[in-house]
Biopython code that builds the backbone (N, CA, C, O; Angstrom):
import numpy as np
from Bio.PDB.StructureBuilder import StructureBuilder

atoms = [
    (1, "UNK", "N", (108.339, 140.858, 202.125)),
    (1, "UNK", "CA", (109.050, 141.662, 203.110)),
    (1, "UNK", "C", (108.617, 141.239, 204.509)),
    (1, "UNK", "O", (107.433, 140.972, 204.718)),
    (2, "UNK", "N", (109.755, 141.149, 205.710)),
    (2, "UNK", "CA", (109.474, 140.828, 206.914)),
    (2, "UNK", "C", (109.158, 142.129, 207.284)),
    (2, "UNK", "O", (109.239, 143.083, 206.511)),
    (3, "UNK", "N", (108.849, 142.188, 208.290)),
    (3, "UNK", "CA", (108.428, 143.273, 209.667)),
    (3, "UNK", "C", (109.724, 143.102, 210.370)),
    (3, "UNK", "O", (110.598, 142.253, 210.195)),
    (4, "UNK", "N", (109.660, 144.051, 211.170)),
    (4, "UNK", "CA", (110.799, 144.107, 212.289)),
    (4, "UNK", "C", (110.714, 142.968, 213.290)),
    (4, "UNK", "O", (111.524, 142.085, 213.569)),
    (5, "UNK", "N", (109.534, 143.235, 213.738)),
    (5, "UNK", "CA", (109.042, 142.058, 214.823)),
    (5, "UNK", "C", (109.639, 140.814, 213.977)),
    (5, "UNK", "O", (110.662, 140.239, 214.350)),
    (6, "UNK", "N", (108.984, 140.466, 212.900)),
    (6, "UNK", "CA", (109.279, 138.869, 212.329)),
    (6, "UNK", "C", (110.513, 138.388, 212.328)),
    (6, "UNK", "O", (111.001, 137.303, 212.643)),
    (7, "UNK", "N", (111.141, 139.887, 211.715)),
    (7, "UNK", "CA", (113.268, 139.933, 211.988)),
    (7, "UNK", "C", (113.557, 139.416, 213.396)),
    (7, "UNK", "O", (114.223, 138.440, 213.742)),
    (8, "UNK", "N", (113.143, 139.972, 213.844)),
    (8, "UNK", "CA", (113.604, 139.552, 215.424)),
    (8, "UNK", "C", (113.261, 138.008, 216.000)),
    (8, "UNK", "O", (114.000, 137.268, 216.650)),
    (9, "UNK", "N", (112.089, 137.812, 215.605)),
    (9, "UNK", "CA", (111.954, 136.523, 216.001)),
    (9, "UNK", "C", (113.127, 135.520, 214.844)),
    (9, "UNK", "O", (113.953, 134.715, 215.276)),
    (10, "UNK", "N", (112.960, 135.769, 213.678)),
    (10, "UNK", "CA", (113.817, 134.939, 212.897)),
    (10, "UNK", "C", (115.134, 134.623, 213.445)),
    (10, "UNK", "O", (115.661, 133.515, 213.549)),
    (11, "UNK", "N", (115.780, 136.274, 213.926)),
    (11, "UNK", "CA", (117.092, 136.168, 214.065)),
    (11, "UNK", "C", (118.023, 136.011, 215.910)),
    (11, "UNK", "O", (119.193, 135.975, 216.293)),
    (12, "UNK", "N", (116.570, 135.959, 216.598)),
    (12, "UNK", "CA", (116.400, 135.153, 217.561)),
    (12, "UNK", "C", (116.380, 133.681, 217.578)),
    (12, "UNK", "O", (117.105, 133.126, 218.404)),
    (13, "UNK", "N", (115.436, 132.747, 216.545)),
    (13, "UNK", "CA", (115.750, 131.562, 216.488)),
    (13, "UNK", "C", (117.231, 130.773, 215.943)),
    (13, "UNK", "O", (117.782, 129.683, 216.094)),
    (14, "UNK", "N", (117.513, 132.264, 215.110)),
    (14, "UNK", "CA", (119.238, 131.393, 214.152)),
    (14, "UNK", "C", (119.900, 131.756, 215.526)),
    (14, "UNK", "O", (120.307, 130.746, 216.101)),
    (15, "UNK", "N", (120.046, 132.533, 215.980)),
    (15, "UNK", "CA", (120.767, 133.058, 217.031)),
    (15, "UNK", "C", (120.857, 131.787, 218.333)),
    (15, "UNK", "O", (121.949, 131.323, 218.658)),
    (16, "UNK", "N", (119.963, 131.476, 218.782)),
    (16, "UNK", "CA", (119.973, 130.262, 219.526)),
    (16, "UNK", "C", (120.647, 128.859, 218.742)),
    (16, "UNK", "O", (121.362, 128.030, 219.306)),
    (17, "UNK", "N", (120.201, 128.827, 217.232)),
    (17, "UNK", "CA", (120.561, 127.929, 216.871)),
    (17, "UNK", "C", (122.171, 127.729, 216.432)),
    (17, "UNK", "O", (122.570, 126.818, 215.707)),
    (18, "UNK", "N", (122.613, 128.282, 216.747)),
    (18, "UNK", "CA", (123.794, 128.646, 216.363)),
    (18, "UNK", "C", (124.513, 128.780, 217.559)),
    (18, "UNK", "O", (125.709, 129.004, 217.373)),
    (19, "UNK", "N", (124.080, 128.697, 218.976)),
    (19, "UNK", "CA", (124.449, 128.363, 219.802)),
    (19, "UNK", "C", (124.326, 127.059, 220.655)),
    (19, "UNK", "O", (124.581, 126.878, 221.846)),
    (20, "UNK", "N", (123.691, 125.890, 219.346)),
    (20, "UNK", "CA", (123.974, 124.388, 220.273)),
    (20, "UNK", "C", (124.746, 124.173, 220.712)),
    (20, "UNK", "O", (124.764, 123.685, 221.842)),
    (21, "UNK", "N", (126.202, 124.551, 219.721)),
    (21, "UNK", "CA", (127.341, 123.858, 220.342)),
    (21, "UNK", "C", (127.411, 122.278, 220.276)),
    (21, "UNK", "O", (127.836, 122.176, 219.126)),
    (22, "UNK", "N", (127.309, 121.233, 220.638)),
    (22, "UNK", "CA", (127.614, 119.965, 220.684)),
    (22, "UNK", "C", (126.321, 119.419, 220.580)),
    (22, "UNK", "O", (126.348, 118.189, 220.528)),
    (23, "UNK", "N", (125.194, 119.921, 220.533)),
    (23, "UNK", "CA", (123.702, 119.531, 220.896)),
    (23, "UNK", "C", (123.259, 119.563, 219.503)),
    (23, "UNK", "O", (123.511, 120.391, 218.627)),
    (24, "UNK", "N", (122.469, 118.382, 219.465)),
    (24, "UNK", "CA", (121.665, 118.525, 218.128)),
    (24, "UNK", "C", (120.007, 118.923, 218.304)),
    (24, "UNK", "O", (119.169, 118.389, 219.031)),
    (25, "UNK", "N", (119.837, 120.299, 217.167)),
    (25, "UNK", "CA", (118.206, 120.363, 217.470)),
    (25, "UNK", "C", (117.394, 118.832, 217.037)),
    (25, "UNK", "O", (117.716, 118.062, 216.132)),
    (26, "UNK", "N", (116.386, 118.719, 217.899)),
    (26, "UNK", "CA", (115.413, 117.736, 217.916)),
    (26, "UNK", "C", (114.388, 118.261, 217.435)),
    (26, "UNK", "O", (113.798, 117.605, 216.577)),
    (27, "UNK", "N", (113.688, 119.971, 217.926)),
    (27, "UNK", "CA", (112.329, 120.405, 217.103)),
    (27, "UNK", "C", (112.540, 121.999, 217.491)),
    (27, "UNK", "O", (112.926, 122.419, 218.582)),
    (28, "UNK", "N", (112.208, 122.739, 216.390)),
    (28, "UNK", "CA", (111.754, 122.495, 214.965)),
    (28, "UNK", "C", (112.657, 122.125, 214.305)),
    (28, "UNK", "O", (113.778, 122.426, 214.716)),
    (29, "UNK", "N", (112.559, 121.405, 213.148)),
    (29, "UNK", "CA", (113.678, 120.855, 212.462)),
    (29, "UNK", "C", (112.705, 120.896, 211.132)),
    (29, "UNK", "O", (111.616, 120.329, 211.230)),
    (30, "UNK", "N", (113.018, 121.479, 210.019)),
    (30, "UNK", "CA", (112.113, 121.412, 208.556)),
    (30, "UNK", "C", (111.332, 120.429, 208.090)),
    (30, "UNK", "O", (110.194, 120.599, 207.653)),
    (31, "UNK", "N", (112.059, 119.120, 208.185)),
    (31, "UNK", "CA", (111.445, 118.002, 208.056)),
    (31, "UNK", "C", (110.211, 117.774, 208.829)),
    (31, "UNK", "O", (109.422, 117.006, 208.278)),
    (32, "UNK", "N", (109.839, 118.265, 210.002)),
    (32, "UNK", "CA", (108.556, 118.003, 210.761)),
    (32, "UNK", "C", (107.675, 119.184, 211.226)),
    (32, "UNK", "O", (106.637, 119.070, 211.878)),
    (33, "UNK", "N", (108.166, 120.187, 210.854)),
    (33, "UNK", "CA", (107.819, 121.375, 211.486)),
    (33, "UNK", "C", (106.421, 121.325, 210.618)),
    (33, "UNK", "O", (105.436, 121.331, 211.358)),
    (34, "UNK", "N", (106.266, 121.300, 209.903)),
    (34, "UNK", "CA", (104.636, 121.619, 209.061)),
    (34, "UNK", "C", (103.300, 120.688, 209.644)),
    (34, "UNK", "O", (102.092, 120.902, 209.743)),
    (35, "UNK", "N", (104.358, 119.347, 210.024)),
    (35, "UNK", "CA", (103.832, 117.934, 210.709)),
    (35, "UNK", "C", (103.163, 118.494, 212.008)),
    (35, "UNK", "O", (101.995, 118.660, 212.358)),
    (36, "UNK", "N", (104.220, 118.686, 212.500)),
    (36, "UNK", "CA", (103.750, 119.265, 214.215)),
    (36, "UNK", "C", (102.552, 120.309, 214.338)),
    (36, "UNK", "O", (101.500, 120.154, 214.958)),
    (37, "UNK", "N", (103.000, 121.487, 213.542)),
    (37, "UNK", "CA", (102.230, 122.737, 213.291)),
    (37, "UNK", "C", (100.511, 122.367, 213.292)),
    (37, "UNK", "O", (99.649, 122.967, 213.933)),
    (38, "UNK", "N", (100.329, 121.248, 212.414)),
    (38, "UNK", "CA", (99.105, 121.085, 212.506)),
    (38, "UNK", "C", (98.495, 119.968, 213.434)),
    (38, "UNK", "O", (97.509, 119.272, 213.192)),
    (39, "UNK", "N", (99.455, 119.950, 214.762)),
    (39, "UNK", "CA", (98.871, 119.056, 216.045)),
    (39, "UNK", "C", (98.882, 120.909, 216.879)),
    (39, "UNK", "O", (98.633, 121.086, 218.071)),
    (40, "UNK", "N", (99.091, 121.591, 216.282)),
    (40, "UNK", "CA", (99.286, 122.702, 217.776)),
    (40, "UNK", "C", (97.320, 122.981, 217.956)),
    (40, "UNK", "O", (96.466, 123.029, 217.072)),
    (41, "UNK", "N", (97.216, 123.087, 219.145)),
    (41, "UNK", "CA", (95.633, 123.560, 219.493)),
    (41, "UNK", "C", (95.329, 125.141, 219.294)),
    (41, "UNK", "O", (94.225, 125.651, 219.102)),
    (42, "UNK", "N", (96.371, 125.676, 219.372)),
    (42, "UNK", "CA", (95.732, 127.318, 219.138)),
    (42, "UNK", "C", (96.804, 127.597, 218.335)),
    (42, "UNK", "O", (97.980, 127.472, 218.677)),
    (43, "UNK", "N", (96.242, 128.134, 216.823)),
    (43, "UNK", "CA", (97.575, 128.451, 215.581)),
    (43, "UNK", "C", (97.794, 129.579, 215.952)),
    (43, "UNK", "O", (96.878, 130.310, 216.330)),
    (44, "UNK", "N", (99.250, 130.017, 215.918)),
    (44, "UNK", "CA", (99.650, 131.324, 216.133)),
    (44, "UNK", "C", (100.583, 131.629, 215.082)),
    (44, "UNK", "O", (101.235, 130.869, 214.366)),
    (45, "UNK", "N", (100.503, 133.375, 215.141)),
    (45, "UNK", "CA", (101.176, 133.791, 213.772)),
    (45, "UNK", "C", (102.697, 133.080, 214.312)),
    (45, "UNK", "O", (102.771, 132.147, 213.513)),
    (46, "UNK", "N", (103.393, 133.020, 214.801)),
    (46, "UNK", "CA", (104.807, 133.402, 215.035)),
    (46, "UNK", "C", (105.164, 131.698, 214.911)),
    (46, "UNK", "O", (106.286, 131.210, 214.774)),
    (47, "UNK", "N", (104.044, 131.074, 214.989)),
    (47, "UNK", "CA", (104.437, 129.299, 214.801)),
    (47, "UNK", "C", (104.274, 129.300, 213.244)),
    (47, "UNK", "O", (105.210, 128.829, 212.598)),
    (48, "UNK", "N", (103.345, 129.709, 212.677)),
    (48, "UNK", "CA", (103.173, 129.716, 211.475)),
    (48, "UNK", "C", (104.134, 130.280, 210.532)),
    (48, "UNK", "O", (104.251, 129.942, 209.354)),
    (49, "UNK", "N", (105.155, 131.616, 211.459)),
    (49, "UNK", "CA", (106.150, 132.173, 210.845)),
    (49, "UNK", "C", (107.621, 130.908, 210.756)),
    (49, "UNK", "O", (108.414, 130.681, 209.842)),
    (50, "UNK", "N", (107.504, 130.410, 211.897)),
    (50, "UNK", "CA", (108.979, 129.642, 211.684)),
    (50, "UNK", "C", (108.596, 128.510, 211.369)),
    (50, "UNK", "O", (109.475, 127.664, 211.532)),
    (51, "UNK", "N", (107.299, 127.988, 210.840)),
    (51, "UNK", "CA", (107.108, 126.896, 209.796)),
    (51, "UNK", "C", (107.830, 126.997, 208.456)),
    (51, "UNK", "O", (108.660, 126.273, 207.905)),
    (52, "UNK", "N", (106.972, 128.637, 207.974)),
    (52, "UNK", "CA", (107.668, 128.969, 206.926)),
    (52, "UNK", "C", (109.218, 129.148, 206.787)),
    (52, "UNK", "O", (109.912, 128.813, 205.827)),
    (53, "UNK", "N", (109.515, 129.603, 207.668)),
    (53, "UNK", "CA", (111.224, 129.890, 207.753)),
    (53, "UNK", "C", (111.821, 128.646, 207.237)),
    (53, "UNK", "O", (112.547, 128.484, 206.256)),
    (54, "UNK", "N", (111.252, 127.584, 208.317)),
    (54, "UNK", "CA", (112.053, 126.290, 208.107)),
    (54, "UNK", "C", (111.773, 125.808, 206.780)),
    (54, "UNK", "O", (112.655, 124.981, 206.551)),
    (55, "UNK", "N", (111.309, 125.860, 206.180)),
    (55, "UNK", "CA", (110.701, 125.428, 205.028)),
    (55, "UNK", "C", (111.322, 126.296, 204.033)),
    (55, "UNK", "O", (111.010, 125.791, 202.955)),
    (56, "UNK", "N", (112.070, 127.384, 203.806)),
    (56, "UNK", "CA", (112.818, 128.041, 202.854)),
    (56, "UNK", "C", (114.164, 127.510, 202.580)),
    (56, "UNK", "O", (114.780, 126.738, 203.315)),
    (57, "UNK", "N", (114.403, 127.796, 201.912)),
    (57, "UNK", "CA", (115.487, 127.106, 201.229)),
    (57, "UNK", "C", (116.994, 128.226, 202.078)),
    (57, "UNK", "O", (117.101, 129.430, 202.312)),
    (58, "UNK", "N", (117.968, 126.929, 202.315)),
    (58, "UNK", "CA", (118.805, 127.605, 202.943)),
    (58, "UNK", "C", (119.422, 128.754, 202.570)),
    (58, "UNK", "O", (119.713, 129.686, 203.320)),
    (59, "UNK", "N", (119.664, 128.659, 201.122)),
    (59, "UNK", "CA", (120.296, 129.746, 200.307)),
    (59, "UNK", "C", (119.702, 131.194, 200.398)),
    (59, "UNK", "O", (120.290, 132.275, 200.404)),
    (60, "UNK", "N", (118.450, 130.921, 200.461)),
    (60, "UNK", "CA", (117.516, 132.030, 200.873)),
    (60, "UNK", "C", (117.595, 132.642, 201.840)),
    (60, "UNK", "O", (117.778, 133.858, 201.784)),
    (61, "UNK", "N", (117.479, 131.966, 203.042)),
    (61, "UNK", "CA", (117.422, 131.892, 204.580)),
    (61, "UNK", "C", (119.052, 132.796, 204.615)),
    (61, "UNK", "O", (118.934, 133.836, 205.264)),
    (62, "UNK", "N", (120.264, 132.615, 204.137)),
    (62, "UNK", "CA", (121.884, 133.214, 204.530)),
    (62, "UNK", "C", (121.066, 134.261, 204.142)),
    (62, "UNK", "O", (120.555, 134.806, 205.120)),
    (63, "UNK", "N", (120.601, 134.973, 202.575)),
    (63, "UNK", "CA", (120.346, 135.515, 202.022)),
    (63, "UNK", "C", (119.824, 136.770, 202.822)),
    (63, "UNK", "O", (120.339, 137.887, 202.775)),
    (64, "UNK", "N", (118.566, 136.357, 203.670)),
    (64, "UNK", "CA", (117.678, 137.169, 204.158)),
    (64, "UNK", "C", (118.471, 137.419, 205.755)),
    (64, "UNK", "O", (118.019, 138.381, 206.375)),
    (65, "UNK", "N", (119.447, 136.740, 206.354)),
    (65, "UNK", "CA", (120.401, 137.187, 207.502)),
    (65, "UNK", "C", (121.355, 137.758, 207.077)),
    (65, "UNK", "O", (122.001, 138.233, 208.011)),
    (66, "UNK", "N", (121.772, 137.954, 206.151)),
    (66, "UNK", "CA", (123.036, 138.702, 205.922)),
    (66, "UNK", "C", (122.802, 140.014, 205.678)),
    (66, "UNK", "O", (123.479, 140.989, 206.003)),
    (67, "UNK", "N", (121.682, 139.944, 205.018)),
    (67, "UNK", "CA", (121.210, 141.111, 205.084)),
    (67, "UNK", "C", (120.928, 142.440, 205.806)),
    (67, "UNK", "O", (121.057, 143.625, 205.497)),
    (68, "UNK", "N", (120.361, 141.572, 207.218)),
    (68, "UNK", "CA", (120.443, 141.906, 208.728)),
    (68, "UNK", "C", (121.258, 142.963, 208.937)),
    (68, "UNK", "O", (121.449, 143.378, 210.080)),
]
sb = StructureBuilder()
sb.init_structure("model")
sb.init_model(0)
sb.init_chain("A")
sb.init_seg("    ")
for serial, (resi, resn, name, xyz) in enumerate(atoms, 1):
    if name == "N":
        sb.init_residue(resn, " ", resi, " ")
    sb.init_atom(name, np.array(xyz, "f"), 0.0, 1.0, " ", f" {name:<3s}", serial, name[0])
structure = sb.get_structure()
């Protein structure tokens, strides 16, 4: 189970992401996000949260926004 807070950040990041428009994300992107995560100098929960995010399976991910 998320928290409210975690909701918000989650559905803050789809929310942006879903507003590229013509732009392609460069980072975070699943493929590197776990990569990067462990160059950051101070770990924080909320980096550690959209590691995991990215790292769920998309089906999951509609799953847990639709919900919303």
């Amino acid at each position: 189970m998320l928290s409210k807070d975690e909701l918000n950040i989650i559905l803050d990041y789809e929310d942006e992401k879903n507003r590229l428009g013509q732009f392609d994300q460069i980072y975070p992107v699943p493929s590197t996000a776990a990569e990067y995560y462990s160059y950051m100098e101070a770990k924080r929960y909320q980096n550690a949260l959209m590691c995991a995010w990215l790292s769920t399976q998309n089906s999951l991910r509609k799953k847990i926004i639709n919900n919303c």
